[in-house]
N, C-alpha and C positions, 0 to 999 in steps of 0.2 A: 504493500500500500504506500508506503515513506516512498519507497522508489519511481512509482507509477505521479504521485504526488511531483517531485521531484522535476519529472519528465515533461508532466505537463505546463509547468511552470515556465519550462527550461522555451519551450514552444511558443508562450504567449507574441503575438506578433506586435514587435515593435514597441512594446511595452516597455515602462522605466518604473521601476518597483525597489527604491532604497531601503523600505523595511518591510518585510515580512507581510503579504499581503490579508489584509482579514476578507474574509468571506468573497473570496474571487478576486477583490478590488486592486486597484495598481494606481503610481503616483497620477498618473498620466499617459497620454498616447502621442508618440513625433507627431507632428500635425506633419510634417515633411515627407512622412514614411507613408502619406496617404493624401496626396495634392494638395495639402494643406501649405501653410508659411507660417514664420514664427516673428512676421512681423503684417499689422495688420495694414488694411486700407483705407489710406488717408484723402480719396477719392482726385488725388492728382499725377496717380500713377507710381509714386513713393507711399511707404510706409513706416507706424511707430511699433517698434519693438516691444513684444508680448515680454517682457520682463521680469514678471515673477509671475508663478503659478502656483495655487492652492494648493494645496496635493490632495489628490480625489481619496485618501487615507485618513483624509480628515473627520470629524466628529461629523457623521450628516447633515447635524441641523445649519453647522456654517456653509455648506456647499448649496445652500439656494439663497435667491434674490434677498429675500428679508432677512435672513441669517446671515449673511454676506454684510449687509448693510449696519446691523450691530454690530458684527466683530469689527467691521470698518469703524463705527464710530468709537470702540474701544482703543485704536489705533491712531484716531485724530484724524477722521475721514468723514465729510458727512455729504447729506444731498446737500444739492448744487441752492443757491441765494434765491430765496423765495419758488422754491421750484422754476424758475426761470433758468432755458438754457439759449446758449447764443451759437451758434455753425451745425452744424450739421454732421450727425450721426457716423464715426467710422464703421469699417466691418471689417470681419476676418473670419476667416478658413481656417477649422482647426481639425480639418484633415476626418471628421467625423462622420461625415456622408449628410450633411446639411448644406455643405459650398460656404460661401459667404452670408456669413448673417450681422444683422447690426448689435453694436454694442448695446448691452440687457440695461446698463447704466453710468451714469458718468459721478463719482463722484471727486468731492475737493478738500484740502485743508482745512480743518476746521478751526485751529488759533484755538483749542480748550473751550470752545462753547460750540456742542453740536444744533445750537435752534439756528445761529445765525452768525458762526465762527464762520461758515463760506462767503458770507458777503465780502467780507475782510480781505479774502482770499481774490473773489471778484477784481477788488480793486489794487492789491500790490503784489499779489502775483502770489505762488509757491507749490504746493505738491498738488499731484491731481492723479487721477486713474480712470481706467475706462475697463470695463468688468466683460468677458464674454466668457461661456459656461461649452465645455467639453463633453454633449451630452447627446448628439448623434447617434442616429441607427449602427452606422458601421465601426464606432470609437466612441462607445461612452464610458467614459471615465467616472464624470463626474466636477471632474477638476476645475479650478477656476484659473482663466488665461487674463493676467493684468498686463495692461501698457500704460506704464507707469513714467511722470516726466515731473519736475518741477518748471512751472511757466515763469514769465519776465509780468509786469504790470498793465494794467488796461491801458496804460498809453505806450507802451510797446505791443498791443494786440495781442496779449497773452502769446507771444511765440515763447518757444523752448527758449531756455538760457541755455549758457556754452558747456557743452557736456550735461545738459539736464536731462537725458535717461539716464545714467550711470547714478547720477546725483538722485533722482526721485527711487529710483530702487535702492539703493542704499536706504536712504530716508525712512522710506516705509518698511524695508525691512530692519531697522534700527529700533524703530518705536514698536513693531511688532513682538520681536524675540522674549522670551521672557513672560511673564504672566503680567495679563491686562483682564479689564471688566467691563461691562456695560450693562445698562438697562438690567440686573440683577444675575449677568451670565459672565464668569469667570473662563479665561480662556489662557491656557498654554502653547505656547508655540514656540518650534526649534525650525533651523535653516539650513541648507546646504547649498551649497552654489554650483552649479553645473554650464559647463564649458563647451558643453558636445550641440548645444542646440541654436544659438545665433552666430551668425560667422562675426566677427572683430572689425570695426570700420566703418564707414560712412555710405559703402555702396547700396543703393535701393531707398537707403532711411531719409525719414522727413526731413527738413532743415539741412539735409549736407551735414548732420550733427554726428559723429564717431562713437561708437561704444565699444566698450572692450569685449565686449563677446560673452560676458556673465548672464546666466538669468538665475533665479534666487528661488529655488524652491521652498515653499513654505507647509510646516503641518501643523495643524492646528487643531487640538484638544480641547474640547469642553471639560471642565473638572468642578 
């Protein structure tokens, strides 16, 4: 049975599985390994780098929309200033048998007050995310795909600052690590950084902006 076990494991296609998977599950699936990309569509023909990923290992309740969006504000993430949003929708391919679909949500900075820490954010710029979920017929994970960036001020048009993917994944995985809370739900979470999934550089990526080639795997425990 151990052996059989083992074997099937050994099989899983294109699967990335750093601990031990429970009940079938795995960190995630290459979006690469199945016409997917690992950086999304910024509808100009470039792309921002999926940067850190949930690990689909995660405690279930954080792998959906509303779940996602507590642990977020436990993080210093909240919706976007008055529900109000400005451009337009990216998407990406996470190689899952969906194609391209638009991001589930955007959120931003919250400055320590999730009701109306993003307005703040609105106006002088700093971390932000765009959330899409690994949940297709052909790859479902589970897992959550961030493209993660810290922006410049409403009077630079919120573009990226210099090296601002590198900088907003750091960030968010900074404030992540370690035990956070929210709305009455304590969460644990550890990180691995993996090398094998965005290539290193500025080719394809939005702004002309260079990344070193890190995406930041996150898992995250309810406790």
């Amino acid at each position: 049975m151990v052996s059989f076990f083992l074997a099937f494991i050994a099989v899983l296609p294109c699967a990335y599985s750093l601990v031990a998977p429970r009940q079938g599950l795995v960190d995630f699936f290459n979006p690469t390994a199945n016409g997917g990309s690992m950086l999304d569509d910024a509808g100009n023909g470039l792309g921002e780098p999926l940067n850190v990923i949930v690990s689909g290992l995660s405690s279930p309740e954080v792998l959906t929309e509303s779940g996602f969006e507590n642990y977020a504000k436990a993080i210093g993430f909240s919706t976007e200033c008055l529900g109000i949003h400005i451009g337009g929708p990216q998407s990406a391919n996470l190689g899952d048998g969906n194609g391209f679909v638009n991001q589930t949500v955007e959120l931003r900075q919250d400055y320590g007050n999730p009701d109306v820490g993003t307005c703040l954010e609105s106006l002088i710029g700093g971390n932000h995310l765009r959330l899409f979920i690994q949940n297709g017929p052909e790859q479902d994970s589970g897992a959550l795909f961030l493209a993660v960036s810290k922006e410049e001020n409403v009077s630079q048009g919120h573009t990226i600052v210099p090296d601002g993917y590198d900088i907003g994944r750091d960030e968010l995985s900074a404030a992540a690590i370690g035990t956070t809370s929210f709305g009455g739900v304590t969460y644990s979470t550890t990180a691995t950084n993996l090398t094998d999934l965005l290539a290193a550089g500025s080719a394809g990526v939005n702004h002309d902006i260079a990344t070193d080639g890190i995406t930041t795997l996150l898992t995250v425990t309810v406790v």
